[in-house]
C-alpha positions in Angstrom: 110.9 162.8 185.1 114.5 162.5 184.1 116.5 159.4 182.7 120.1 159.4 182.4 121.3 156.9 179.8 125.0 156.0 180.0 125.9 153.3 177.5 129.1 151.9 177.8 131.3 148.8 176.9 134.7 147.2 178.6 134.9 150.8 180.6 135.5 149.6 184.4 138.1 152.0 184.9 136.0 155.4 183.8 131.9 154.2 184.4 132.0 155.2 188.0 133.4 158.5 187.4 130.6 159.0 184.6 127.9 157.8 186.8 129.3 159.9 190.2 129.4 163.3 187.8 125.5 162.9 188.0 124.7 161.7 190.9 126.6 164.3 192.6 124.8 166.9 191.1 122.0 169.2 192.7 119.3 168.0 190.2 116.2 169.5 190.3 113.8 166.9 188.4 113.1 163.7 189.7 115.5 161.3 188.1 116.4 157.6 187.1 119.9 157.2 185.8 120.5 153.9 183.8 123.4 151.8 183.3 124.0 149.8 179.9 126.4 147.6 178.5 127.1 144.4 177.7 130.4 143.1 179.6 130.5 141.9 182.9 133.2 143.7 184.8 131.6 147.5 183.6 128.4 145.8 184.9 129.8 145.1 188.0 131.0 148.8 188.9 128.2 150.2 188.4 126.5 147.6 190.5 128.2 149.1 193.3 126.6 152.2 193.1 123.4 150.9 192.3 123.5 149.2 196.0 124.4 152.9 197.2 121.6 154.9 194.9 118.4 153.4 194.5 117.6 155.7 191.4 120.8 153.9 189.4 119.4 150.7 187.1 121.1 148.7 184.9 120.6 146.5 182.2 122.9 144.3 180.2 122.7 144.7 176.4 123.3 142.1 173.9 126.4 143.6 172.5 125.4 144.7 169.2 126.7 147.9 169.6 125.6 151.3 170.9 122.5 151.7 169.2 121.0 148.5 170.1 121.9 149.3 173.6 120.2 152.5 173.1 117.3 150.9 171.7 117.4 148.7 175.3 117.9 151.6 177.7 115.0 153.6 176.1 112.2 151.0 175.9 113.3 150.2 179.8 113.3 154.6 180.5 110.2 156.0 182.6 111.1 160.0 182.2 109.9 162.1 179.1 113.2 163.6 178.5 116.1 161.4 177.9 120.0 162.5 178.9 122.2 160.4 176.6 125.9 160.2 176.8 128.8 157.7 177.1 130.5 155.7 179.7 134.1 157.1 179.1 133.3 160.7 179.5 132.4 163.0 182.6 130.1 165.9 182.9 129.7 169.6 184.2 128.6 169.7 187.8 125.2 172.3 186.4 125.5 170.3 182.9 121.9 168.5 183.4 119.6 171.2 184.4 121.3 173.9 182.2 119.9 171.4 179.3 116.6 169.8 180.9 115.2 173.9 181.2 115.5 174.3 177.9 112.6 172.0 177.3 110.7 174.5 178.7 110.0 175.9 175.1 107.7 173.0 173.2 109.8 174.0 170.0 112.8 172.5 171.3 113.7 168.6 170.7 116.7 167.8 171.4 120.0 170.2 173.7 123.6 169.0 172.8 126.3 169.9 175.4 129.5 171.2 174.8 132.4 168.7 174.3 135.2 169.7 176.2 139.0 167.9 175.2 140.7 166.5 178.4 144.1 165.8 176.2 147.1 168.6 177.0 147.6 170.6 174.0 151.2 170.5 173.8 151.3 167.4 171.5 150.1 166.9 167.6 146.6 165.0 168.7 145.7 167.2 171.8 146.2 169.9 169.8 143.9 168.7 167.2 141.4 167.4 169.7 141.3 171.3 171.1 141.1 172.7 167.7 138.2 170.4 166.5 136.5 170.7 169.9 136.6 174.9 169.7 135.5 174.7 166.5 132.7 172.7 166.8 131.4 174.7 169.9 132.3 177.9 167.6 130.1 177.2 165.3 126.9 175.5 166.9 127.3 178.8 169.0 126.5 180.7 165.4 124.0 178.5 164.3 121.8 178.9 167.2 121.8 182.9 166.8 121.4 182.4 163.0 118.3 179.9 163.7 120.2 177.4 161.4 120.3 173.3 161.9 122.8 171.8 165.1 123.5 168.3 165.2 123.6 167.3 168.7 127.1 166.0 170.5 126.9 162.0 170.9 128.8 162.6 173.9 125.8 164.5 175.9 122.2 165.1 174.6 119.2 165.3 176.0 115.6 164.2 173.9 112.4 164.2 174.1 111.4 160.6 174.5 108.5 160.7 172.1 111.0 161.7 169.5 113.1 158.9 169.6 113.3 157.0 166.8 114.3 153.6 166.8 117.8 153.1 165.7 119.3 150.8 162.9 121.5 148.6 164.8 124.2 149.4 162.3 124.7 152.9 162.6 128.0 154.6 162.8 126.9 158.2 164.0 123.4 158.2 166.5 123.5 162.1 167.2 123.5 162.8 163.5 120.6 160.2 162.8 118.8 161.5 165.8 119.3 164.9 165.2 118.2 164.6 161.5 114.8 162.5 162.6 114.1 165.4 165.3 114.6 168.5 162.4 112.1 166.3 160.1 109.5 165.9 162.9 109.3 169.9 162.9 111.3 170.5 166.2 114.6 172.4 167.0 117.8 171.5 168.3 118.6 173.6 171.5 122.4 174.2 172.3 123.9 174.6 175.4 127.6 175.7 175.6 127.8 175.5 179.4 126.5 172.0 179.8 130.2 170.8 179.4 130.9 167.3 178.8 134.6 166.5 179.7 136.5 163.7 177.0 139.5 161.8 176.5 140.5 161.9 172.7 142.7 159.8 170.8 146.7 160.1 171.3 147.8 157.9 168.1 147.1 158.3 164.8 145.4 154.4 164.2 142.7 155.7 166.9 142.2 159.2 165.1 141.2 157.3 162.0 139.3 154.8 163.7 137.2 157.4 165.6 137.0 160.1 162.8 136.3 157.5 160.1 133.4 156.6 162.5 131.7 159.8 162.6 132.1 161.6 159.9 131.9 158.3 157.9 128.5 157.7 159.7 127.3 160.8 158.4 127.5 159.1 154.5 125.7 156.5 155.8 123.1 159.1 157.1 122.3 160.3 154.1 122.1 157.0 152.0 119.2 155.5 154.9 117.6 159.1 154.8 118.1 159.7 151.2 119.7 163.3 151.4 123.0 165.5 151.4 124.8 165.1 154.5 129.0 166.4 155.4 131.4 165.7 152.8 135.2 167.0 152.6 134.0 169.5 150.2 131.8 171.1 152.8 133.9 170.9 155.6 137.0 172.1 153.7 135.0 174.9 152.9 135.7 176.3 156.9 139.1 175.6 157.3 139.9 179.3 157.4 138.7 179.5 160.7 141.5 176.6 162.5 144.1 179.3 161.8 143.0 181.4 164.5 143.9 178.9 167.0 147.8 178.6 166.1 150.2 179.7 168.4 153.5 179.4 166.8 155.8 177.6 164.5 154.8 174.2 165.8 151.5 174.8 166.2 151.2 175.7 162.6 152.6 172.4 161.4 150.0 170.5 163.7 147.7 172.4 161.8 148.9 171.7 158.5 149.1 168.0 159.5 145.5 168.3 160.5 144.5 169.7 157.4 146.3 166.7 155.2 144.8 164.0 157.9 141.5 164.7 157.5 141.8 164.7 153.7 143.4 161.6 154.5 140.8 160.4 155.7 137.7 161.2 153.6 139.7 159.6 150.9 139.5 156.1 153.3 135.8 156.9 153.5 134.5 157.3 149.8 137.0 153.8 149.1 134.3 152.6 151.8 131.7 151.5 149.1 129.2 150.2 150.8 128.6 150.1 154.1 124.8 149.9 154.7 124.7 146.2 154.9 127.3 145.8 157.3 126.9 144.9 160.9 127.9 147.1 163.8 130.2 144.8 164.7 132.0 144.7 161.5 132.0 148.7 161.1 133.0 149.7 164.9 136.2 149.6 165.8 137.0 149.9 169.7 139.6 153.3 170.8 142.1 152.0 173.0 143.6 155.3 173.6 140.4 157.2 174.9 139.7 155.1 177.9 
């Protein structure tokens, strides 16, 4: 069996359209799909459907933040593989069973879809959000044929359920943690380019940092509970070559440039983060207007 875990929070106006993308779908397992998230009027949507589709649950979290309503979903899910992803994103019409037959090999853990950016890229932060986006698909694509480590796409993965690990309610990046607790239980991480998983991404600058400092700030905090090396701006720089390739003219080239000084930009704002293990989620998150 199946379960679909879409956690969301204050997202009335995009849950149904994440919830419809699956249950539209020609799925071939027998599936549940559940519903979190901790504000009424989200709650309420998907309500409607769950009148409609008896397979839809949901369950109202505390509002800690997503990995306490993680933690929720998957003590309440009955399948043995777990589809994760968000309530502000859409997927591929094929996305769920071109990742569930995967499992099919006992080696595999985890499948990340592919992230797809819904944002025009005629503008300084749809062009970045398709840059970043090709990238990242670019070069999970190579690490699969080199046999090397993937970290799975928060926006869709599916898991094992016995892998699961329970989350610290604090944590700023899930898929990395996740991914990182699947590669030292001896398992690999499957990816699957056409399982396409369809996002909004920021379109101001304040929501860029807000969203980037999350992730690849969350990877820091990775590696201080894991004790190990995780991304820093030394590692990442080291790719930068390969952005070029995406520029199509003079303006194009400046976005670029831009890119490159933003996310310096910002791994300056994350290493003046001290400390941020004993913060709360609430106190670390920091809601994206612009993607909903």
């Amino acid at each position: 069996m199946i379960s679909i875990v879409i956690t969301s929070f204050r997202e009335p106006k995009t849950i149904g359209k994440a919830i419809e993308s699956f249950i539209f779908q020609d799925i071939k397992e027998k599936y549940e799909l559940i519903v979190v998230a901790p504000d009424e009027k989200t709650l309420d949507v998907a309500r409607k459907y769950a009148k409609k589709h008896k397979q839809i649950k949901i369950f109202k979290d505390p509002g800690k933040g997503k990995p306490a309503a993680l933690n929720l979903a998957v003590s309440k899910a009955k399948g043995d593989i777990l589809v994760l992803t968000d309530g502000d994103v859409y997927v591929d019409k094929n996305a769920l069973n071109l990742m569930v037959e995967k499992f099919k090999n006992k080696e595999i853990g985890a499948v990340s879809g592919n992230p797809v950016s819904l944002n025009p890229k005629n503008d300084r932060y749809g062009f970045w959000a398709f840059v970043l986006t090709n990238v990242a698909n670019e070069i999970r694509i190579e690490n699969q044929k080199k046999d090397s480590k993937i970290i799975c796409s928060g926006y869709l993965f599916a898991i094992r359920k016995e892998l699961f690990p329970r989350l610290p309610e604090n944590l700023l990046s899930e898929d990395g943690y996740i991914s990182e607790i699947i590669y030292e239980k001896g398992y690999k991480i499957e990816y699957a380019p056409d399982a396409k998983v369809y996002v909004k991404y920021p379109t101001n600058f304040s929501d860029w940092i807000k969203q980037k400092k999350r992730s690849a700030g969350g990877y820091n905090q990775i590696g201080k509970i894991l004790g190990k090396q995780m991304r820093s701006f030394s590692s990442e720089s080291s790719g930068a070559f390969r952005l070029f390739k995406y520029v199509s003219g003079i303006r194009q080239l400046i976005w670029l440039f831009e890119l490159l000084i933003a996310r310096f930009y910002l791994w300056i704002l994350i290493y003046l983060d001290i400390s941020i293990k004993n913060k709360t989620q609430k106190e670390l998150w920091q809601r994206v207007e612009s993607t909903k």
